[in-house]
C-alpha positions as CSV (number, residue, x, y, z in Angstrom):
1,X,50.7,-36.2,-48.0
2,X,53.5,-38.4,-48.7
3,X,57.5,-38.8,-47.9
4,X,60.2,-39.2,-49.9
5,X,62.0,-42.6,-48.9
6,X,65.3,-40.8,-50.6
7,X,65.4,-37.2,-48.5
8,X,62.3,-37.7,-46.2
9,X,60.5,-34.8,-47.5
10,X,56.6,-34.4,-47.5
11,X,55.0,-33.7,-50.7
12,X,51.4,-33.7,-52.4
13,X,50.6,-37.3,-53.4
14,X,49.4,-36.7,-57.0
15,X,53.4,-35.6,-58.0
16,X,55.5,-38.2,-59.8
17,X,59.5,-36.5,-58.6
18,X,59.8,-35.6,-55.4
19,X,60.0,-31.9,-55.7
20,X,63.5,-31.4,-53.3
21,X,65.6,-34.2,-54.9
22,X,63.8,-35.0,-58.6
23,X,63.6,-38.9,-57.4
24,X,60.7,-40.7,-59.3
25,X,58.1,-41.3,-56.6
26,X,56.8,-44.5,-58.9
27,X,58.1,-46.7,-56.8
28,X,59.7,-45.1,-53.9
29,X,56.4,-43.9,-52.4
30,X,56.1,-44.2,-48.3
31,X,53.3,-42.8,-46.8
32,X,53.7,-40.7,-44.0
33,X,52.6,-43.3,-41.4
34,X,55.0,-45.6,-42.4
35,X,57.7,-43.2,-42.6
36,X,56.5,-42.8,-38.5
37,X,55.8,-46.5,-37.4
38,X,59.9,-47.1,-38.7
39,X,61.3,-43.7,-37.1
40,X,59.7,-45.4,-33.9
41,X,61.1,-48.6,-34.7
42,X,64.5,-46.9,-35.0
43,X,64.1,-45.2,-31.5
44,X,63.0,-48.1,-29.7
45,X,66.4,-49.7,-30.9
46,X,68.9,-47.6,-29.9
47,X,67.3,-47.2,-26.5
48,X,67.4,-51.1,-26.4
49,X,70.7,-50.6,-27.2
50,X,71.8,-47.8,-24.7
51,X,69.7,-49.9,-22.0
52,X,72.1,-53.0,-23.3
53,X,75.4,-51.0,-22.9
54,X,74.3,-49.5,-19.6
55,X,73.7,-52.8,-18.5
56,X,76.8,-54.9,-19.4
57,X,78.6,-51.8,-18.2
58,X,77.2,-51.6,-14.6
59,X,77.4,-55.5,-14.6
60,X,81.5,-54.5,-15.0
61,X,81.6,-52.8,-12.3
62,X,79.8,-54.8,-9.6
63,X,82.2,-57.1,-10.4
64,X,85.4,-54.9,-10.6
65,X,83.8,-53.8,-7.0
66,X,83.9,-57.4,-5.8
67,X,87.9,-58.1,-7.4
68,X,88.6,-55.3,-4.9
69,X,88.2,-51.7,-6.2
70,X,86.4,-49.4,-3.9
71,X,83.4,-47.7,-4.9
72,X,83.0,-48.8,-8.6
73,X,79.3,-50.9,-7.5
74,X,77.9,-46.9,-7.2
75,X,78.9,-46.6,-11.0
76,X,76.9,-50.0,-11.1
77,X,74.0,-49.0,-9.1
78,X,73.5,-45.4,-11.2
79,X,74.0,-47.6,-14.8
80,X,71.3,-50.4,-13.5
81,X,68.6,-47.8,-12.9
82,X,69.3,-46.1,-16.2
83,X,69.8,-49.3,-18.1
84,X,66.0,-50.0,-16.3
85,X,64.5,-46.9,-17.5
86,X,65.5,-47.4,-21.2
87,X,64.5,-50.7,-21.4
88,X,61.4,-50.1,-20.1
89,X,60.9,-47.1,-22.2
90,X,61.4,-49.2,-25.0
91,X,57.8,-49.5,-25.9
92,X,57.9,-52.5,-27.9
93,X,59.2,-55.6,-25.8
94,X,61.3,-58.0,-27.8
95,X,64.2,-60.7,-26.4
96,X,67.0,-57.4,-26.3
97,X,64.4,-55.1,-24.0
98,X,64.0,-58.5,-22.0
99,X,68.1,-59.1,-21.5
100,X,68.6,-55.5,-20.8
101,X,66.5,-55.4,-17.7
102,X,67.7,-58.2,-16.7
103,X,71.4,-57.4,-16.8
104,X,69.9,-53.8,-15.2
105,X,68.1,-55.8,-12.3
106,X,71.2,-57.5,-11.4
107,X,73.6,-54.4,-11.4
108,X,70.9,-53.1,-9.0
109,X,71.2,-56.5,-7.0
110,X,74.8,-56.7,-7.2
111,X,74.9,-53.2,-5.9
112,X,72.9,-54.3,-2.7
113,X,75.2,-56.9,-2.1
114,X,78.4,-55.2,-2.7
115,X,77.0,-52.8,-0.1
116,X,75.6,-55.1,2.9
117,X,78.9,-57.4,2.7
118,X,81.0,-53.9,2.9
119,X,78.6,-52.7,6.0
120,X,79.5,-56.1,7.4
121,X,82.9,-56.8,6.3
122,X,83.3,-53.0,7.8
123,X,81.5,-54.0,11.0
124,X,83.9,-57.0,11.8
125,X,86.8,-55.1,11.2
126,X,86.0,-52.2,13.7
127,X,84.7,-55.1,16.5
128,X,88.3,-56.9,15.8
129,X,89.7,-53.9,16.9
130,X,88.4,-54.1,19.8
């Protein structure tokens, strides 16, 4: 069996039009396993690209948390560990997998800190109170 690289439909090899859209199969023949290999090409990149924009995102807003809004380095924390798990589910490492986790391992480290200096910052202002 082979695909169509015009509509993607599978068809017996020995036909010379692809039977759903008459294109001459001459010279647009793909068989199915490439047809495969690139559809898991294409997957791998957006979830590179989802991990990417989760990253950069919860980058934001561990620092928007540390320019003083409240909060915002959760948002951080919950982007970093999904930015993590698409670029590691991204099967096929490459330099944009490799920036991803990265960027997702320092949302998650810039989460940590946003929290321990709040603990702290919270701590000295209850024992100034006092």
């Amino acid at each position: 069996m082979i695909r169509c690289s015009n509509c993607g439909s599978q068809f017996d090899e020995n036909l010379k039009v692809c039977p759903h859209c008459k294109t001459s199969i001459q010279k647009d023949l793909m068989n199915a396993d490439e047809v495969n290999e690139q559809l898991r090409k294409d997957v791998n990149v957006k979830e590179i690209t989802n991990a990417l924009v989760m990253a950069i995102i919860g980058d934001l807003c561990i620092v928007v948390n540390f320019l003083g809004v409240p909060f915002v380095h959760i948002v951080g924390l919950v982007l970093g560990i999904m930015g993590l798990k698409f670029s590691s589910k991204a099967k096929k490492v490459n330099n944009q997998a490799m920036v991803a986790y990265v960027l997702s391992i320092i949302a998650i480290i810039g989460f940590c800190a946003a929290f321990v200096i709040g603990m702290i910052t919270g701590a000295l202002a209850a024992l100034s109170q006092f």
